[in-house]
mmCIF file as Biopython writes it, N, C-alpha, C and O atoms, coordinates in Angstrom:
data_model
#
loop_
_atom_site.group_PDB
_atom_site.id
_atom_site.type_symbol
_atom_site.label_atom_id
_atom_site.label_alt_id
_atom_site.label_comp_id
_atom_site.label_asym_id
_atom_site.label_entity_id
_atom_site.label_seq_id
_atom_site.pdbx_PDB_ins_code
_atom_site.Cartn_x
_atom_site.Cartn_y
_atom_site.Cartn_z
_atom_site.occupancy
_atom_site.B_iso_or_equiv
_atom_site.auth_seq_id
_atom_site.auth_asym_id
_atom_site.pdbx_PDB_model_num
ATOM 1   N N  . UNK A ? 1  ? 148.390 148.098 96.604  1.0 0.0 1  A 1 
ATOM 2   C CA . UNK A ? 1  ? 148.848 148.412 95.259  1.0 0.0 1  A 1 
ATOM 3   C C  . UNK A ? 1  ? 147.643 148.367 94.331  1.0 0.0 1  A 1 
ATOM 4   O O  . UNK A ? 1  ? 146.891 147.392 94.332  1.0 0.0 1  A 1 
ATOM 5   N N  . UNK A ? 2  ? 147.469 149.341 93.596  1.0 0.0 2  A 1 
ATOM 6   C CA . UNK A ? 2  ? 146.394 149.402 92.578  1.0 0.0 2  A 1 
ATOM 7   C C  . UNK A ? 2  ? 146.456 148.824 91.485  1.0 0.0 2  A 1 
ATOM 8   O O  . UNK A ? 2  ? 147.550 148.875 90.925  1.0 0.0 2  A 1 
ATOM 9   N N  . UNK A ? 3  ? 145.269 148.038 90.755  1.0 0.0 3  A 1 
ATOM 10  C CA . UNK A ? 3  ? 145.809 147.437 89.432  1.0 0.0 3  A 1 
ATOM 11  C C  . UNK A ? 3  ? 146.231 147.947 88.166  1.0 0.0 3  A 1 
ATOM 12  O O  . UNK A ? 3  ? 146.529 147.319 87.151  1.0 0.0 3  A 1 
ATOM 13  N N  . UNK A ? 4  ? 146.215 148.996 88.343  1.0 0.0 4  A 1 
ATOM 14  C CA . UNK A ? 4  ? 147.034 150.130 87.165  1.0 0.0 4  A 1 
ATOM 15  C C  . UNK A ? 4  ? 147.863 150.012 87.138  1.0 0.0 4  A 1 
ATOM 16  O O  . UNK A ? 4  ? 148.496 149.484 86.224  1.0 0.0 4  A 1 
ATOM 17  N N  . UNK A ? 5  ? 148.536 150.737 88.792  1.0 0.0 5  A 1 
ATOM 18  C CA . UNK A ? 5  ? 149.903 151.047 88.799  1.0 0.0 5  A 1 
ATOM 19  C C  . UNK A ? 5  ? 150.616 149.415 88.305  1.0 0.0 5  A 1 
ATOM 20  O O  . UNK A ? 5  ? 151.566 149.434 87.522  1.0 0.0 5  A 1 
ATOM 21  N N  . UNK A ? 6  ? 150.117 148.157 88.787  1.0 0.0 6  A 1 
ATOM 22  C CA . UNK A ? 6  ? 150.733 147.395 88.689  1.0 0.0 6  A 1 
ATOM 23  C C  . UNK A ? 6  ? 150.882 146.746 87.343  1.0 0.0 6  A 1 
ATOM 24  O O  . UNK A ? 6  ? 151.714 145.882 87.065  1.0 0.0 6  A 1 
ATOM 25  N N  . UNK A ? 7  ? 150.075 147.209 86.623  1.0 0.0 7  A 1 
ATOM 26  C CA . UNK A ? 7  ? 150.198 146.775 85.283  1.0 0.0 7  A 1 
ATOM 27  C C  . UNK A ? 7  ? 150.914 147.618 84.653  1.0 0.0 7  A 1 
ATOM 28  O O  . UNK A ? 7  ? 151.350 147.242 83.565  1.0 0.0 7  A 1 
ATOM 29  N N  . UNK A ? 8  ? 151.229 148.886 85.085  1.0 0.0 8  A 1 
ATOM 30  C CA . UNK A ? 8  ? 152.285 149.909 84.206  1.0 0.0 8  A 1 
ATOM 31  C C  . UNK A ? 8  ? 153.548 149.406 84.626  1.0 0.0 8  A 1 
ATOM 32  O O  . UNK A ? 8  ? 154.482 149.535 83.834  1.0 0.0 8  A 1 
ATOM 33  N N  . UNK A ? 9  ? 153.715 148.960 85.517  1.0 0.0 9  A 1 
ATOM 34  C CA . UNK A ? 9  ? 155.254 148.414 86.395  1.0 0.0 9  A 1 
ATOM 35  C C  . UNK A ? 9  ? 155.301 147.190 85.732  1.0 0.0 9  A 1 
ATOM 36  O O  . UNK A ? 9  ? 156.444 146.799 85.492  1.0 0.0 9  A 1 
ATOM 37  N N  . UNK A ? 10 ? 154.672 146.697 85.481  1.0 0.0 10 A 1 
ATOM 38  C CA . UNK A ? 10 ? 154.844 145.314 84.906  1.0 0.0 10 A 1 
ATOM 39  C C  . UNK A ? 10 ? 155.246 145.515 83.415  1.0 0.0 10 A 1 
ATOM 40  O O  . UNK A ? 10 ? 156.041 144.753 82.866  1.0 0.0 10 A 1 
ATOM 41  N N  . UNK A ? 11 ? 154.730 146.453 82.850  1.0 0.0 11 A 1 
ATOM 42  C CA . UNK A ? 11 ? 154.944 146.396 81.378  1.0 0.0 11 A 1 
ATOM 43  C C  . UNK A ? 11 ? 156.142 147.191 80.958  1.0 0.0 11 A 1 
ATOM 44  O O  . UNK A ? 11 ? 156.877 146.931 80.006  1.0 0.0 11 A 1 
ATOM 45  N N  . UNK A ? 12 ? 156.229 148.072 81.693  1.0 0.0 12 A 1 
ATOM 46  C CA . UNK A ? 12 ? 157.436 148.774 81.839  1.0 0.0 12 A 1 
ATOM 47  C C  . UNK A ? 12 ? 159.047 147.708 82.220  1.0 0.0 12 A 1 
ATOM 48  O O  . UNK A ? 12 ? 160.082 147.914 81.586  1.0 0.0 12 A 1 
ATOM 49  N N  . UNK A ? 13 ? 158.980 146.906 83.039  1.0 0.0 13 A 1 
ATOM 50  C CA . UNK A ? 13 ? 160.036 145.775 83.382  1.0 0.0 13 A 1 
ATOM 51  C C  . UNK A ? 13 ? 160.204 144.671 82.006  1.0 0.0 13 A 1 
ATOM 52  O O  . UNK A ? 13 ? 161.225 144.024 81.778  1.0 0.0 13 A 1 
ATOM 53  N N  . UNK A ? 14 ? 158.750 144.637 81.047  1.0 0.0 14 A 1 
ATOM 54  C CA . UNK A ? 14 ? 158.693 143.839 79.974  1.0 0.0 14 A 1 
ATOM 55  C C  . UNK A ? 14 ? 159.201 144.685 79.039  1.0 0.0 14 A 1 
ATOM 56  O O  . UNK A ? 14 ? 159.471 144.268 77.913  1.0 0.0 14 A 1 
ATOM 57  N N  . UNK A ? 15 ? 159.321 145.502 79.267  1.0 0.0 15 A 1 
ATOM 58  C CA . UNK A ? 15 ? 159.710 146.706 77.926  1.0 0.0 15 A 1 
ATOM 59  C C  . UNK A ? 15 ? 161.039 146.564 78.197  1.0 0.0 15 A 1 
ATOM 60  O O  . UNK A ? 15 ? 161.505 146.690 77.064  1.0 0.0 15 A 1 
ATOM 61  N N  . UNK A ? 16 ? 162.051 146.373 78.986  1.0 0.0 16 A 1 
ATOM 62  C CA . UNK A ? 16 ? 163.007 146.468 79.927  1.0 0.0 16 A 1 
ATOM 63  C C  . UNK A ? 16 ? 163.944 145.666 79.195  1.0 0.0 16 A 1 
ATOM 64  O O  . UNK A ? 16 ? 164.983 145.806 78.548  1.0 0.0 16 A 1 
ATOM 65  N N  . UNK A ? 17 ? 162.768 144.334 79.738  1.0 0.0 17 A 1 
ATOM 66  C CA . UNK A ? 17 ? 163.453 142.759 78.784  1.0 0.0 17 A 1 
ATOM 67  C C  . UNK A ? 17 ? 163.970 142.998 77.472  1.0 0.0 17 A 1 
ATOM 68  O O  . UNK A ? 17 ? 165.072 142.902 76.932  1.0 0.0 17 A 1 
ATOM 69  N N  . UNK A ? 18 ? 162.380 143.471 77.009  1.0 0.0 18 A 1 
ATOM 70  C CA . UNK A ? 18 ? 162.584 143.911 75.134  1.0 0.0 18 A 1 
ATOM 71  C C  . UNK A ? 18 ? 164.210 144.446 75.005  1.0 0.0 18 A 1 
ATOM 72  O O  . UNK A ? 18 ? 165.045 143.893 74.289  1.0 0.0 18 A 1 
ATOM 73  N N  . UNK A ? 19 ? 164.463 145.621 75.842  1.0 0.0 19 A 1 
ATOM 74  C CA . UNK A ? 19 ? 165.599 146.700 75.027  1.0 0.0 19 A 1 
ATOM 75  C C  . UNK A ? 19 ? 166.767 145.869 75.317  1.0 0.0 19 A 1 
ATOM 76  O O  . UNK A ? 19 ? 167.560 145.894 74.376  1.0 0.0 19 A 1 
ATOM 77  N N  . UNK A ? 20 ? 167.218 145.004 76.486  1.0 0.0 20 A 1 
ATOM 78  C CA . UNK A ? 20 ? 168.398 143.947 77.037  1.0 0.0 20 A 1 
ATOM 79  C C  . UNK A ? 20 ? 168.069 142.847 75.588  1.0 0.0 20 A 1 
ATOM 80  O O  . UNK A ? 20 ? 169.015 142.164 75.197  1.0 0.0 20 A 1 
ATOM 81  N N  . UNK A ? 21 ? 166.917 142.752 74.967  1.0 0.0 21 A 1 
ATOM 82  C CA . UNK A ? 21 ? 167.556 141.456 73.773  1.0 0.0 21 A 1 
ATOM 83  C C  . UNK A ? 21 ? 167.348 142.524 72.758  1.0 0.0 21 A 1 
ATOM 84  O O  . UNK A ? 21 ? 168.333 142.428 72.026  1.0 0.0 21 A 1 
ATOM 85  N N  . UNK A ? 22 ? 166.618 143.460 72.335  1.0 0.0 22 A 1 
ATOM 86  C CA . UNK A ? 22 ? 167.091 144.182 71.483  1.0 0.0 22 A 1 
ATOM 87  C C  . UNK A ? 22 ? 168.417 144.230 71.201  1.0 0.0 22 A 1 
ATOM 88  O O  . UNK A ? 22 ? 168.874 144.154 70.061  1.0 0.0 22 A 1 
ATOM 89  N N  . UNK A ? 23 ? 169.131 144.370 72.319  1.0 0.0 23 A 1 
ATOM 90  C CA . UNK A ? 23 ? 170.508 145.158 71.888  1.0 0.0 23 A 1 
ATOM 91  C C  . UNK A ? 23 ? 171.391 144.011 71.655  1.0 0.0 23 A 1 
ATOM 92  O O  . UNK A ? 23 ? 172.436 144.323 71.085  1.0 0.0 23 A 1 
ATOM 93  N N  . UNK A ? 24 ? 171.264 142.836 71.925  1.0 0.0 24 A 1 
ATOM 94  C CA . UNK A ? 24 ? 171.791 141.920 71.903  1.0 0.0 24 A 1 
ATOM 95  C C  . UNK A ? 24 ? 171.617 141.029 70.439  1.0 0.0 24 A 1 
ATOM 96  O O  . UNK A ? 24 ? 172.299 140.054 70.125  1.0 0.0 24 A 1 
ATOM 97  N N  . UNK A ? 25 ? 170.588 141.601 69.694  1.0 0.0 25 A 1 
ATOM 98  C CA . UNK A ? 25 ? 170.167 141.006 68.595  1.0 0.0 25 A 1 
ATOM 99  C C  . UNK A ? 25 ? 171.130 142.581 67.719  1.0 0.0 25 A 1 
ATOM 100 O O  . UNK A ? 25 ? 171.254 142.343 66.517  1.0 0.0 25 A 1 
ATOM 101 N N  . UNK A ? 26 ? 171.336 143.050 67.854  1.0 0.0 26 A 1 
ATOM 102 C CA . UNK A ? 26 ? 171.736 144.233 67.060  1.0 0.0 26 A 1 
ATOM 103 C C  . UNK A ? 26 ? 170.886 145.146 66.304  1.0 0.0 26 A 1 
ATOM 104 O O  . UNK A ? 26 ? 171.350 145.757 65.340  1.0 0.0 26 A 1 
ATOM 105 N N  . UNK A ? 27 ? 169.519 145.300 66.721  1.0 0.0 27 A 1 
ATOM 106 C CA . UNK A ? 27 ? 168.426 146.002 66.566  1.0 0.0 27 A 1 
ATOM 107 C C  . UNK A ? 27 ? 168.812 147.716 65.978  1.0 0.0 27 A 1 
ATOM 108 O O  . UNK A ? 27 ? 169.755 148.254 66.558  1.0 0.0 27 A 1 
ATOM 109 N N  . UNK A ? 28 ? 167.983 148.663 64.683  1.0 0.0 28 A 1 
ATOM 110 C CA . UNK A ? 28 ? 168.569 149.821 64.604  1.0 0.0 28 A 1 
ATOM 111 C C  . UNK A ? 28 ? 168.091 150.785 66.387  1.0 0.0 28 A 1 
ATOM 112 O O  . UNK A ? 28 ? 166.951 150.583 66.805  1.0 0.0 28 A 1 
ATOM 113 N N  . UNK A ? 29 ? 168.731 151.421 66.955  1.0 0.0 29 A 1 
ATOM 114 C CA . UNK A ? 29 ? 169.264 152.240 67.755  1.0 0.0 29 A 1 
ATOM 115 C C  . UNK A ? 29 ? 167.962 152.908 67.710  1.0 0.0 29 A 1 
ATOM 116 O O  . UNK A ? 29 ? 167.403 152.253 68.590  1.0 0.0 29 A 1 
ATOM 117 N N  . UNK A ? 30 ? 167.199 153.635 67.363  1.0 0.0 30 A 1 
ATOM 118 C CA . UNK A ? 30 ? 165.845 154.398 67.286  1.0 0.0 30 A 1 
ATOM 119 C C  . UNK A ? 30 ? 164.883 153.629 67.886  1.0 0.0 30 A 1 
ATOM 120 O O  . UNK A ? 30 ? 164.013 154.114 68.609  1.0 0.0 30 A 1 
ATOM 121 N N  . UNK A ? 31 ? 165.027 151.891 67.511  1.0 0.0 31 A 1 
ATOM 122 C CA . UNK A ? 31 ? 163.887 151.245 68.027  1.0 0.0 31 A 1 
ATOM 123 C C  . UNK A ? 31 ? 164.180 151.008 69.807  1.0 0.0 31 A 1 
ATOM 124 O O  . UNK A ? 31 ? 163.431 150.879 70.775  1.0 0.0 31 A 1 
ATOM 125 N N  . UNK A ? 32 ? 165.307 151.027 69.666  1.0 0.0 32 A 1 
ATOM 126 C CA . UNK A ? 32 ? 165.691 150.642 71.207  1.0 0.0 32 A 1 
ATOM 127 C C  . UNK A ? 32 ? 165.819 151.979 72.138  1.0 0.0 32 A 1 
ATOM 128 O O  . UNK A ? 32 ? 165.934 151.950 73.363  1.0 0.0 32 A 1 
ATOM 129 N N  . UNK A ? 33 ? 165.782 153.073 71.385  1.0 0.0 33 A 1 
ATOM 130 C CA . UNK A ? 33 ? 165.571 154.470 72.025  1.0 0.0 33 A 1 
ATOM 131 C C  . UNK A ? 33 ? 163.899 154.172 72.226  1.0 0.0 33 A 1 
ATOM 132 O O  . UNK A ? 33 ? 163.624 153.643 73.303  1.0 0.0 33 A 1 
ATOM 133 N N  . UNK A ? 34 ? 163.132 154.359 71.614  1.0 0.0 34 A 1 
ATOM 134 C CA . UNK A ? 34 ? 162.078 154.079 71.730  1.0 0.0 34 A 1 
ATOM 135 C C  . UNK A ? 34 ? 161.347 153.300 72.845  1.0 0.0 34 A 1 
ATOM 136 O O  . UNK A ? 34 ? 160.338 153.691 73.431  1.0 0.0 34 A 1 
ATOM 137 N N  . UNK A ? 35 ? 162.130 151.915 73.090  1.0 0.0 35 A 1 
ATOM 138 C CA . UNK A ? 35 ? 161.648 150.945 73.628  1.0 0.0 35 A 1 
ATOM 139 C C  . UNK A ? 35 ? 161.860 151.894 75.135  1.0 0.0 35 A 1 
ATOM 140 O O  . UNK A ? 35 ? 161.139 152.083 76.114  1.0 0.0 35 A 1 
ATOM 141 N N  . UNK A ? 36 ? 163.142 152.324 74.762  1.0 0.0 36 A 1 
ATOM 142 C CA . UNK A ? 36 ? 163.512 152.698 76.878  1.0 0.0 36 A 1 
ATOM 143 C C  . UNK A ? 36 ? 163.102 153.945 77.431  1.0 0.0 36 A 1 
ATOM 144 O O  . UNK A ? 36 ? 163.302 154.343 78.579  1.0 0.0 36 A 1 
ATOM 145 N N  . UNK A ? 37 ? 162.344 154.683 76.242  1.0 0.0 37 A 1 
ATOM 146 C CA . UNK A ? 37 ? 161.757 155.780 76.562  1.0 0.0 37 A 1 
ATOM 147 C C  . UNK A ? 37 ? 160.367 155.391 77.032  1.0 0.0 37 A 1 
ATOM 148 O O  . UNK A ? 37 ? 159.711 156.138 77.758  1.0 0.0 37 A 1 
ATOM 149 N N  . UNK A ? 38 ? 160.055 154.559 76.733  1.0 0.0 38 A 1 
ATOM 150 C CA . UNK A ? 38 ? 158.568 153.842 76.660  1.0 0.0 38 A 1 
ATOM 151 C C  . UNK A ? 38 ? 158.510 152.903 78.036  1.0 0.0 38 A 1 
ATOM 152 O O  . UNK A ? 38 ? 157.421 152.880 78.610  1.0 0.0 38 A 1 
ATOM 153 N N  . UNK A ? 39 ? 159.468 152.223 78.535  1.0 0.0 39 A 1 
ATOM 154 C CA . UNK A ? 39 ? 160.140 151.934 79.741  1.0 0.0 39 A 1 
ATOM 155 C C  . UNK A ? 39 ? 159.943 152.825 80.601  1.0 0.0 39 A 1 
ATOM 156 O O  . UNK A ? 39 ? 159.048 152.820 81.446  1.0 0.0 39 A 1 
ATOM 157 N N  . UNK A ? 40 ? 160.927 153.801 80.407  1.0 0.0 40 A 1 
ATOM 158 C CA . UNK A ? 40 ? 160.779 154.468 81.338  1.0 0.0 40 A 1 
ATOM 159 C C  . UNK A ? 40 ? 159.285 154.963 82.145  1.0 0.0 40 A 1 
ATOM 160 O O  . UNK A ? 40 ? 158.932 154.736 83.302  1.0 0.0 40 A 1 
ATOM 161 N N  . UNK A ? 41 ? 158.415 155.905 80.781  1.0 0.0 41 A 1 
ATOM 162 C CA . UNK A ? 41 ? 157.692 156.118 81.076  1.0 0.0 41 A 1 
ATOM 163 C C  . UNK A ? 41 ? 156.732 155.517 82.138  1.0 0.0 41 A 1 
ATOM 164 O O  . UNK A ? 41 ? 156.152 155.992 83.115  1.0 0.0 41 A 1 
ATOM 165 N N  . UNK A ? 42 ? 156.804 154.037 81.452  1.0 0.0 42 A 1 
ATOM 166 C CA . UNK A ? 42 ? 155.550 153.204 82.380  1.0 0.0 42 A 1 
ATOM 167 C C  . UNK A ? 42 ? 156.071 152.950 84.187  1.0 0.0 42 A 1 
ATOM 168 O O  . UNK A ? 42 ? 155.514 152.850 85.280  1.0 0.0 42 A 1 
ATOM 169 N N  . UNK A ? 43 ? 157.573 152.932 83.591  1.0 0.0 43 A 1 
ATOM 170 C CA . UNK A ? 43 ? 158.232 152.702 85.076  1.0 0.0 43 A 1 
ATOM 171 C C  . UNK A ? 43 ? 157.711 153.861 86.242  1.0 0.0 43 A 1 
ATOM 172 O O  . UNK A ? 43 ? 157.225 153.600 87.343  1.0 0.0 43 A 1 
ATOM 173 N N  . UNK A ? 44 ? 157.975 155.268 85.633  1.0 0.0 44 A 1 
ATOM 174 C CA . UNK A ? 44 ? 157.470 156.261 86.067  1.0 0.0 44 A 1 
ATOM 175 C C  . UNK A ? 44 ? 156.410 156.142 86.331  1.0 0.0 44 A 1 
ATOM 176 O O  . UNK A ? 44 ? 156.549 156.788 87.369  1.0 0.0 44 A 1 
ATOM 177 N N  . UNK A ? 45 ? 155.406 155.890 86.346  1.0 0.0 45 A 1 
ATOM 178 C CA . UNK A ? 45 ? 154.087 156.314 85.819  1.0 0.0 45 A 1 
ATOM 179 C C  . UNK A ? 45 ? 153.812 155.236 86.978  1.0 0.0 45 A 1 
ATOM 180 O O  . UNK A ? 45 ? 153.407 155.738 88.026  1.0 0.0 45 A 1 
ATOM 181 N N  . UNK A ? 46 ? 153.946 154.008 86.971  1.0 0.0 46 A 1 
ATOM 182 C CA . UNK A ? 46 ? 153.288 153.452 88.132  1.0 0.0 46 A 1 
ATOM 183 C C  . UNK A ? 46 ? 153.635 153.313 89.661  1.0 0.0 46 A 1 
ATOM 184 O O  . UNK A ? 46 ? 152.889 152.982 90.583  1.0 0.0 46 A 1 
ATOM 185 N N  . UNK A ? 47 ? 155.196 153.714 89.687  1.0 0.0 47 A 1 
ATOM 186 C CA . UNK A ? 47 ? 155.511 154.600 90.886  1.0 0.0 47 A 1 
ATOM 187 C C  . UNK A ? 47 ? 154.794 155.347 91.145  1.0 0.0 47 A 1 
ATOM 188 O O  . UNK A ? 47 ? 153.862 155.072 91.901  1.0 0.0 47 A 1 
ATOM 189 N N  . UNK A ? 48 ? 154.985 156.778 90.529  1.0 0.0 48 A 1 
ATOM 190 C CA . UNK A ? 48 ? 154.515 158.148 90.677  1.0 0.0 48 A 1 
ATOM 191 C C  . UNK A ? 48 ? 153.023 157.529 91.085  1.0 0.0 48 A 1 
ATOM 192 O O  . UNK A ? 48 ? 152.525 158.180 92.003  1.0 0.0 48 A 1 
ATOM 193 N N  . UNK A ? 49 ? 152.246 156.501 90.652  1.0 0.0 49 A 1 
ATOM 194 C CA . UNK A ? 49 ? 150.934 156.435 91.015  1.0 0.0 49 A 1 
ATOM 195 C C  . UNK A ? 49 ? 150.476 155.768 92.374  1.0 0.0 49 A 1 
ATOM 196 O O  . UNK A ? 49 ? 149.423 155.888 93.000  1.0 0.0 49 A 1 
ATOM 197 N N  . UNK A ? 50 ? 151.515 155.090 92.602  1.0 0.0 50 A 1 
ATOM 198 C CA . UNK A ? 50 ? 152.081 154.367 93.818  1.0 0.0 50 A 1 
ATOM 199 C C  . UNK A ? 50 ? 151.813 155.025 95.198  1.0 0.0 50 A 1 
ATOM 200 O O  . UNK A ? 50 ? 151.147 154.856 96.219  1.0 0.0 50 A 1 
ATOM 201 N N  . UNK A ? 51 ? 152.815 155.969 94.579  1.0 0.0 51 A 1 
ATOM 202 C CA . UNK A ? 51 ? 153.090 157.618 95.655  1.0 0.0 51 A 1 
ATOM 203 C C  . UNK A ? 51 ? 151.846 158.324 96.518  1.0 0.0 51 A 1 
ATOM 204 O O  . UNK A ? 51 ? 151.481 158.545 97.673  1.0 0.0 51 A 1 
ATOM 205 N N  . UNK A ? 52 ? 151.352 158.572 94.743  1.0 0.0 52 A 1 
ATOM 206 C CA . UNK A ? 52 ? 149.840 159.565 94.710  1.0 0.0 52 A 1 
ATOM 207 C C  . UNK A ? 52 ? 148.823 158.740 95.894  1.0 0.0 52 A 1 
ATOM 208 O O  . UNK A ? 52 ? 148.391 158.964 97.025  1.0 0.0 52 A 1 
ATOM 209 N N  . UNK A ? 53 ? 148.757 157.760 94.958  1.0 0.0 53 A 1 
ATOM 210 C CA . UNK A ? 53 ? 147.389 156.908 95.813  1.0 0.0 53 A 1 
ATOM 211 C C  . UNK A ? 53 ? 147.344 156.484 96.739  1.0 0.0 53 A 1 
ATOM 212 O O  . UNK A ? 53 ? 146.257 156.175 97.225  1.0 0.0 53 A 1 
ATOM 213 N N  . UNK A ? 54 ? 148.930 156.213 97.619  1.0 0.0 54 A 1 
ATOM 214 C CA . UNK A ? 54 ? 148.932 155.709 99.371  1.0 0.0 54 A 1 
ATOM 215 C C  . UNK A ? 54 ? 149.259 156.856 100.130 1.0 0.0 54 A 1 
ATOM 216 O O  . UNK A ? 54 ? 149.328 156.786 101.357 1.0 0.0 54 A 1 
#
């Protein structure tokens, strides 16, 4: 595992956390769109790099 990918997977699962107490705090809806788009991405991103590089 590369230390990229693993730091995008990691931050992406922390972003994760964020949007589960976001929503629980009653946060406006844009920020928590935000958060899981931003999630996602990293989630993506260090798979997909996962993939690439083995």
């Amino acid at each position: 595992m590369t230390g990229l990918s693993t730091i995008l997977i990691v931050v992406g699962l922390f972003l994760a956390g964020g949007i589960y107490s976001f929503v629980k705090q009653e946060m406006p809806k844009s920020l928590i769109v935000l958060l899981s788009i931003g999630a996602a991405m990293c989630l993506v991103a260090g798979v997909m790099r996962l993939e690439v590089w083995n």
